[in-house]
C-alpha positions, 0 to 999 in steps of 0.5 A: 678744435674738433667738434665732439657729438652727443650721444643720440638716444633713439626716441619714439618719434623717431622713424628706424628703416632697416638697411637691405643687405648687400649681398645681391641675389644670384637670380633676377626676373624681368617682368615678374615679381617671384623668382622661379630657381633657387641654389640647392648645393654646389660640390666639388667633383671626384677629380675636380681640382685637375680636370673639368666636368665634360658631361653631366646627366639626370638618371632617368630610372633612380634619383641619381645625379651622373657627372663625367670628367676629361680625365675619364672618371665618372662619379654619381650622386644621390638625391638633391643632398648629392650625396656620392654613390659610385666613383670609378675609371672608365679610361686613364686620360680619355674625357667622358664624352657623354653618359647613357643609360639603360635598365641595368647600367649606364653606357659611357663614352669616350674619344675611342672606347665605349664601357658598360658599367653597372649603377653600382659601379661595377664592370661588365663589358668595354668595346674598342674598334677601329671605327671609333676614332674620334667618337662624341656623341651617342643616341639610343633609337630603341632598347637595343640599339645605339648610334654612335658619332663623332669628329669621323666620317662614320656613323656606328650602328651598334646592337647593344644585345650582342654588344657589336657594331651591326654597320657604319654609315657615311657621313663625310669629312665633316663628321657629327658633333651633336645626335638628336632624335625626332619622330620623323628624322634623326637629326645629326649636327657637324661642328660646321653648321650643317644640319642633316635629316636622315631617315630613321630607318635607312639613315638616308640623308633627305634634307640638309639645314645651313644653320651658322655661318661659323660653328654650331654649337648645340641644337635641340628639337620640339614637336616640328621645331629646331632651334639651334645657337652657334657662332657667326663669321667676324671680322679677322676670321673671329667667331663671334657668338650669335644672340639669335637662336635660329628656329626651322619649321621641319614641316616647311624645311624653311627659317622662321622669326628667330628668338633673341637672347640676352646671353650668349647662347652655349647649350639649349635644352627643352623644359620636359613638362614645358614644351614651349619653353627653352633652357639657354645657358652661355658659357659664362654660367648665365642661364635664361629661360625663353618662350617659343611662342610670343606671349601677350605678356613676354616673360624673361627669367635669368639666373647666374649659376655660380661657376666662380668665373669658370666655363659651363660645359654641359648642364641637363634638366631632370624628367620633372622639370624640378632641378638643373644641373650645371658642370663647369671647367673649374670640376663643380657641379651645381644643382638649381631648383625650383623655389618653393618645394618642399622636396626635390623630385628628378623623377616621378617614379624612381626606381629604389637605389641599392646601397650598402648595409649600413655597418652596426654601431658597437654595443655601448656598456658601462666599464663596471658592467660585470653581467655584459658578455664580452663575446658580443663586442666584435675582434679588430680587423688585423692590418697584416697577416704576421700580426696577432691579438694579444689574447692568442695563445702560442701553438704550443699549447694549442694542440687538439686532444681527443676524448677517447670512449669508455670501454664497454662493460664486459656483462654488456658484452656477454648478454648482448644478442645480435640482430644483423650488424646491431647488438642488444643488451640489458642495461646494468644500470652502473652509470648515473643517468645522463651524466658523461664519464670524464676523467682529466687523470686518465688523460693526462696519463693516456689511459682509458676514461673510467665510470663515475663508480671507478672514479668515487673508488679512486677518490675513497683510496685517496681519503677523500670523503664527500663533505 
């Protein structure tokens, strides 16, 4: 026999505890009770359901958001709202490999093409040569010149005025996968682990750093500090990715204490407004912010991007440190904040964005209106050219006719006094002032118009008296 419960009325004695959410937060801090990143959208990219988001970047000059696939399109996206700006093709399959900008457009390139576009989507110029055979990376040393590397045995030095290859440098079988720049190296990184420092100027190499024993994945560099991450030799001949992000003092050439990671580290990044700090992001979309110096106090701050079990494949932090961006293999892209900000902000001092006019609403007016002049409402745009308005006329009716003039009065003609190519005359005052002789009889009967006095001597022929 089943028991049956009364109802429980809640009375004042007793104590009601509200039960927490389950929904768990996409962030975590260690050592502190405020969380630093917060979610502020994430969106499906231009092409997102086939390909995935090679590359991502922060517009340096506009609040502009520019995102490459590996199906060579590039799209961008204004303000933290991401709203689409420009969406265009810069190769039929390529990936875009990196995208860099200038004052009045961007440069993207792919595997064997290098294309510069205007920011609103328009092209200017495309250089393709046989040195660019496997390109992946490029870096600007000044406002007019781009080196441009990749899985070759050339470094391309390219003039960006003359939009030309100036020269090539050797780099060897192995190539160069990443290009990072230094006050005093140009630090080029193969996909082996080697590092090699070469003079900014005669791109002669001057010291080589063994990273690790597998593959590098990315490194970044800070004042006199390069810190890289990578995979490490396992067993079987597997990589085994390396919880320790290796940092070299470039003023000893030499390896010192390394930093330890709880993810394993994919990309790194440095925080621009925070130069002892450094992004860490892992394949699986875990993004860790580490100190480069020891702390009394260490600090780690983890976030987990939502990547929906997808691979993060390039991520980039904005001028003021205020937003991230994340693209990953499933074509989203995620844009992460900082908690707290009324509005965010990808640079101090942005330059105005050039959108289109926004198109006119039509004038709203009441049906029973009779005063309102239809001639304000726009005509409709025709699909095709064979297609009419209702309201044209057929070609048969619409044949122009021109008003021939009046003959000029024969006492005109008699008293008229010629000074060169001009005649003048007394005016005998037969006409009415400032009224125009027109007569729809002498049209239609191709004869000439007659005066307002001819046409009351018609009208009094007719019987036709004034009322």
């Amino acid at each position: 026999m089943d028991y049956i419960y009364d109802t429980i009325t809640v009375t004042e004695s007793v104590l009601t505890l509200p039960i927490p959410p389950t929904e768990h937060s996409l962030y975590f801090n260690i050592g502190q009770g405020e969380s630093e990143l917060e979610e502020l959208g994430t969106i499906l990219a231009d092409g997102g359901d086939r390909f995935g988001v090679s590359t991502v970047h922060f517009d340096p000059i506009e609040e502009l958001i520019w995102m490459g696939n590996q199906g060579g399109h590039v799209t961008s996206y204004y303000g933290s709202e991401m709203q689409k700006y420009t969406s265009f093709q810069v190769h039929p399959d390529e990936p875009v490999r990196q995208i860099a900008f200038l004052n009045d457009g961007i440069l993207c390139l792919t595997d064997t093409s290098l294309r510069y576009q205007l920011r609103r989507g328009i092209p200017k110029k495309t250089h393709r040569s046989k040195n660019m055979l496997s390109t992946h990376c490029m870096l600007s040393t000044s406002p007019n010149r781009l080196l441009i590397g990749g899985h070759q045995d050339q470094l391309i030095d390219f003039d960006l005025a003359t939009f030309t290859e100036t020269s090539t440098i050797s780099l060897g079988m192995d190539g160069c996968a990443v290009l990072r720049s230094h006050c005093k190296y140009l630090c080029c990184g193969n996909a082996f682990g080697k590092i090699s420092l070469r003079d900014p100027n005669t791109y002669n190499e001057e010291h080589v750093i063994s990273t690790h024993s597998g593959s590098l994945s990315d490194f970044a560099v800070q004042g006199n500090y390069l810190i890289s991450c990578g995979y490490s030799d396992g067993r079987h001949g597997k990589l085994i990715a390396d919880r320790h992000l290796l940092v070299y003092d470039l003023r000893m050439h030499r390896l010192i204490s390394p930093i330890h990671t709880t993810i394993d580290p994919f990309l790194l990044h440095f925080l621009p407004l925070h130069c002892q700090r450094l992004a860490v992001v892992s394949p699986l979309g875990h993004l860790q912010l580490v100190d480069t110096v020891e702390l009394s106090k260490p600090r780690i701050c983890m976030y987990q991007i939502n990547t929906s079990g997808a691979q993060c494949l390039s991520f980039d932090i904005s001028s003021t440190t205020q937003a991230m961006v994340f693209g990953d293999q499933a074509g989203k892209i995620n844009l992460v904040g900082s908690v707290g900000l009324v509005q965010t902000k990808f640079n101090n001092y942005s330059r105005p964005t050039d959108f289109a006019d926004p198109i006119q609403p039509l004038p709203f007016v009441q049906i029973t209106d009779k005063s309102f002049p239809m001639a304000s409402v726009p005509l409709p745009t025709l699909s095709s050219q064979h297609e009419k308005l209702s309201s044209t006329l057929p070609e048969d009716t619409m044949k122009f006719q021109h008003l021939r003039p009046n003959p000029i009065d024969a006492e005109i003609l008699e008293n008229m006094k010629m000074k060169g190519p001009i005649g003048y005359a007394l005016n005998p005052k037969k006409t009415i002032r400032n009224i125009i002789p027109y007569n729809l009889h002498a049209l239609q009967n191709n004869d000439l118009v007659m005066t307002p006095i001819n046409k009351a001597k018609i009208n009094n022929e007719n019987g036709i008296s004034k009322s």
